[in-house]
N, C-alpha and C positions, 0 to 999 in steps of 0.2 A: 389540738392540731397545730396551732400555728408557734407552740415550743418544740416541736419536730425538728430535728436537724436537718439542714439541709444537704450536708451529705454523711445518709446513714449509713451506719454499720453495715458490711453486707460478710458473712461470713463464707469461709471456703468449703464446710462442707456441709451435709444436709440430714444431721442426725436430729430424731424427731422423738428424743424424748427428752424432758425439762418441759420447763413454762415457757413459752409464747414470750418472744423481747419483746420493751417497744419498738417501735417500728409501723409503717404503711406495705400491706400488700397489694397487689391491684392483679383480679384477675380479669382476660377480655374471651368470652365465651368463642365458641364455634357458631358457625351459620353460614359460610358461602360469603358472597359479595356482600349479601345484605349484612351479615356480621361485622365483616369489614367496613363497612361506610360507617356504622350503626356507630362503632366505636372510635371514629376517625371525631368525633361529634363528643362525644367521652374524653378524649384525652383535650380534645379542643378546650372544653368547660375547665375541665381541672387544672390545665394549664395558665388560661387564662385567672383561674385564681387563684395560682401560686402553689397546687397542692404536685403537680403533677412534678418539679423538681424534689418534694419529699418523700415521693414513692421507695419504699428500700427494695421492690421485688415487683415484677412485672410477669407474670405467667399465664402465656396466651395457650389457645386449641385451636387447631383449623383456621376458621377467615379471620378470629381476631390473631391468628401469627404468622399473617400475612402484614395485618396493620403494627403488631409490635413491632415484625423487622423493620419496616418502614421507619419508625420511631426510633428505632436504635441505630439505623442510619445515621438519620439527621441526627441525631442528638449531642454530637458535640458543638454541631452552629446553634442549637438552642439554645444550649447552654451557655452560649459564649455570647448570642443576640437575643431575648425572648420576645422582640419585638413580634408581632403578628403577623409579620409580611414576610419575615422567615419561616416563622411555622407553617406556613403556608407555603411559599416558594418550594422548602427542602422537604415537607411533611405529607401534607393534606395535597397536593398538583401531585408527590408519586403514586400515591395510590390514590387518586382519581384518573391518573391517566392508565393503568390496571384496568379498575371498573367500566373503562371504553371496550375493553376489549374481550371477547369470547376464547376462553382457555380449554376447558371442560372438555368439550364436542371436541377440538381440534384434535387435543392430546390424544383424546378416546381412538378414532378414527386413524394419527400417523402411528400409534401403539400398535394398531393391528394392522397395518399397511404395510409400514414400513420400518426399517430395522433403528432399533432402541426402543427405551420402553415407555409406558405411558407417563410413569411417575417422570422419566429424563426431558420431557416433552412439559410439563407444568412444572418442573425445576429451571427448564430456559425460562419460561416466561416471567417466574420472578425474579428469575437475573435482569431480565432482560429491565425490566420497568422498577422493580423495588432496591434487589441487594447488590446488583453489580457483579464483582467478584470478590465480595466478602467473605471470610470464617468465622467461625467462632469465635475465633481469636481475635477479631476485629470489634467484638461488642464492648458499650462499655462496662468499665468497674465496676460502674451504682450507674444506675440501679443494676440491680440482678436480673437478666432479662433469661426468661426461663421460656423452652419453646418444648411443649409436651406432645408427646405419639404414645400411643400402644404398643408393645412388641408382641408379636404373633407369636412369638416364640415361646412367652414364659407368662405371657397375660396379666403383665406388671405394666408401669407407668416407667416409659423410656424420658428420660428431661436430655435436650440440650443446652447445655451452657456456657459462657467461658470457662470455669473450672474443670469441667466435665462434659462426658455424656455418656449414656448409660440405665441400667437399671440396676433393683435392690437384689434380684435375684442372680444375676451373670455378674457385675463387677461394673465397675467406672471406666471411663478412659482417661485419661487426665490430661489436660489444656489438649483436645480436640482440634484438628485443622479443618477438618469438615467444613464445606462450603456450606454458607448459610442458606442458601436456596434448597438446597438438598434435604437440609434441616424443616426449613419450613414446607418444603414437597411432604415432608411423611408424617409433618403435622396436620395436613389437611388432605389430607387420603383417604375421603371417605369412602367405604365402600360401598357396592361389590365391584362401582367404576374405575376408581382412583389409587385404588391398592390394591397388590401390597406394594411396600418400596424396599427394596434391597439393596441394603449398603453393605460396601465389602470392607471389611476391619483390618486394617494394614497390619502386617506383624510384628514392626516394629513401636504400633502402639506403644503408651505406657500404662498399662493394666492396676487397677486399685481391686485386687477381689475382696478386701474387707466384709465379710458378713454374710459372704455369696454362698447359694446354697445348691446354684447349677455348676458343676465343674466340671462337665463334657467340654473339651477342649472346639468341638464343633460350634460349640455358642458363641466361643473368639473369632470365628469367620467371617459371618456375616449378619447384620440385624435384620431379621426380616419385620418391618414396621407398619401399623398401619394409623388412621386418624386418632389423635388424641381422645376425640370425642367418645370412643370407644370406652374409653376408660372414666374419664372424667372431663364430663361435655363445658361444663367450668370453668374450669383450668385451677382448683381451689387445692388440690390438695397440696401443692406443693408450697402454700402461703398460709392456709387455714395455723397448719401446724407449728407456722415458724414466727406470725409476727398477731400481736394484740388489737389491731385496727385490719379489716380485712374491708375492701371496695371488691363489690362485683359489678361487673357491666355483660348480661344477659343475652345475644339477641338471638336466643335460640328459635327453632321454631315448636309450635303446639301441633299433637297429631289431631287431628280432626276425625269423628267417627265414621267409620267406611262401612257402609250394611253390604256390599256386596264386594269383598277385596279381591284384587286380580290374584289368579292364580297361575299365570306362569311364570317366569323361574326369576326372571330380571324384574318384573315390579312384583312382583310377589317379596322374594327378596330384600328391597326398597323398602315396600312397608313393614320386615321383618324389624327390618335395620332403624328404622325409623320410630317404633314401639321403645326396644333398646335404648335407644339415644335418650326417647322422651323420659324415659322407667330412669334412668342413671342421673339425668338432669333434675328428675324430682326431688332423687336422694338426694343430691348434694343439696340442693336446696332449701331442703328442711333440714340439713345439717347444717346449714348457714343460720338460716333463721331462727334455729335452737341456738345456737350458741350466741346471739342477740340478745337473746330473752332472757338466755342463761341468768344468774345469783350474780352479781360481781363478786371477784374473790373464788369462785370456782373453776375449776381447770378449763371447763366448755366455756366461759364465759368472751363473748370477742365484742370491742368496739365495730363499725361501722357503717358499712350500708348495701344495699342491692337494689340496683333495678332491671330494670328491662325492656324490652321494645313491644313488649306486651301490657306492659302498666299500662294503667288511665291514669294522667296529671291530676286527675282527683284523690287519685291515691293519697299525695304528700301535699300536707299541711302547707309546707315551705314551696309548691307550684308557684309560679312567677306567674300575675295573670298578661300580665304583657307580651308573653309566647302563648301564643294561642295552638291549643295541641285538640283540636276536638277529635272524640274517642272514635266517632268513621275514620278518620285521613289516621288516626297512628296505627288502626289494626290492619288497615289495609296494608301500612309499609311492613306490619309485623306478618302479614300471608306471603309478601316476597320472598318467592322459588329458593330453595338453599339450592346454587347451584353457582359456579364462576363464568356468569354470560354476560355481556354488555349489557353495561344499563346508558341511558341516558342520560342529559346535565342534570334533570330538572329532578326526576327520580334519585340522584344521588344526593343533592343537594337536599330533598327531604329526608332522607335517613341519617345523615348530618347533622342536622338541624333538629332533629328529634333525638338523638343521642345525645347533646348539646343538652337541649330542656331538660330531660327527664334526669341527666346525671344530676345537672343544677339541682332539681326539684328535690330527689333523694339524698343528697348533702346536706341543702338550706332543711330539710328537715332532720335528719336521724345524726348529723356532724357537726355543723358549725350554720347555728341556725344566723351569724351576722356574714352570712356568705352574699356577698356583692350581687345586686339584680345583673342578667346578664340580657344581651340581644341574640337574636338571631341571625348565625355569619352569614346567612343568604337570604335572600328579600320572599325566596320561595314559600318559607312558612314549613309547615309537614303537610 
């Protein structure tokens, strides 16, 4: 890890056959707010020891690409300060000031009230607190900050990027002006509340169909988009395939067994949706873990690590016992609502701090087992 360059290769397009470069990927799962703090605690750790400048590729879903924007914001003060009171000032204070506030309900509510539409209603709000009025085009170089959606339309995995955006089946757009809020709106569209989101495709686009296998000119109009999580709750395929060291950061949530499920149309729905999520987060997951375990020297074969907000710190070897994580206080934070409502200082503060341990504990075991003891950024504990 620590011969990694510190500013990797990041190539311009996204052909996924050859062998895996080296390189760091980092994927930051879906999950609502809780997602989001969970990994705000994630990049905290990794930052703090030195790994989080060798990421070559960052590919968030839903709440964790609310926290990558955030990241790709700030990230030229990081880069230019790494002092800790920057990461904080420009990092970790925007999306905690976010998590104060209830998006969800409101959007829902002036979506069917009042004129624009739901997704344009959670697209302000991460303007308003995370992205400002960025594009695309405003991310940076390296790392590769990938922000993933489903398209409704072709049941592909849509990426936004600065190179692109786009799916395998319609064609690419190339260097995107797209506001980034817009972007991260139809990353986290989860339904049946939050999507779809419908972007209109300007026509003077510049169109890449390489390889495209939809060629109804109707598909150049408009995406109609929905949560990443649909597709890949993850965010893994777009890194699995491209770099040899692959980081996940988990906080998805676990369906819990229901003997008597609602059946009418909206929580019935929910838990349709919810099954789904859980069935597609499996997969990936034991496609991750297999390729752990893989032969070294064969194609599956991947360095690095996964955790999650569902682990017990007993899980890994390399647990710091100096962070005390006992396994009531972290499952509790891993049963928090996937939904974008206000949370509290203290509640955010442990989901922080619990992404923080658990990433540590998963490195100092399966990566760099002389990975620095770390503290806890907040006196709260989990």
């Amino acid at each position: 890890m620590a011969d990694l360059p510190l500013q990797p290769t990041n190539p311009t397009t996204d052909a996924d056959d050859g062998a895996p470069q080296d390189g760091i990927g980092l994927c930051l799962s879906g999950g609502g707010y809780r997602a989001m703090l969970f990994h705000v605690g994630t990049l905290w750790r990794l930052h703090e020891a030195g790994l989080l400048e060798k990421v070559a590729r960052i590919s968030s879903v839903s709440g964790g690409s609310i926290t990558s924007a955030a990241l790709a914001i700030a990230w030229p003060d990081i880069v230019a300060n790494p002092a800790r009171e920057v990461f904080v000032a420009r990092f970790v204070d925007k999306v905690r000031a976010l998590a104060g506030h209830t998006v969800d309900v409101g959007a829902v509510l002036g979506g069917l009230l009042l004129p624009g539409s739901v997704s344009d209603r959670v697209a302000g709000a991460y303007r308003r607190y995370i992205c400002g009025h960025a594009t695309l085009q405003d991310l940076p170089d390296a790392p590769r900050f990938i922000f993933n959606a489903t398209s409704i339309q072709t049941g592909a995995l849509w990426r936004f990027s600065k190179p692109y955006m786009g799916d395998w089946r319609v064609g690419r757009i190339v260097s995107p002006t797209l506001d980034l809020a817009t972007a991260v709106a139809a990353s986290s569209a989860f339904p049946p509340v939050l999507s779809p989101v419908t972007i209109d495709l300007a026509a003077d686009q510049v169109w890449d169909a390489g390889g495209a296998d939809v060629t109804d000119p109707g598909f150049k109009k408009q995406a109609v988009l929905g949560d990443g999580g649909i597709y890949d709750n993850l965010g893994l395929e777009t890194v699995w395939k491209r770099y040899n060291t692959v980081l996940v950061s988990d906080a998805g949530a676990k369906v819990a067994p229901d003997a008597d499920p609602h059946g009418d149309w909206g929580r019935g729905s929910m838990r349709i949706f919810d099954l789904v999520d859980n069935q597609v987060r499996s997969l990936r997951k034991r496609q991750l873990i297999g390729s752990y375990l893989a032969s070294e020297g064969s194609a599956e074969h991947r360095l690095g690590a996964y955790w999650s907000i569902r682990s017990l710190a007993s899980d890994f070897a390399g647990a710091d016992p100096a962070l005390a994580a006992p396994a009531a206080k972290t499952q509790e934070l891993a049963a928090v609502a996937t939904r974008l409502a206000a949370m509290d200082g203290v509640l955010q503060e442990r989901l922080i701090n619990w992404g923080y341990a658990v990433c540590g504990a998963a490195i100092r075991t399966h990566v760099d087992p002389g990975l620095a003891k770390g503290h806890y950024p907040y006196a709260s504990g989990v």
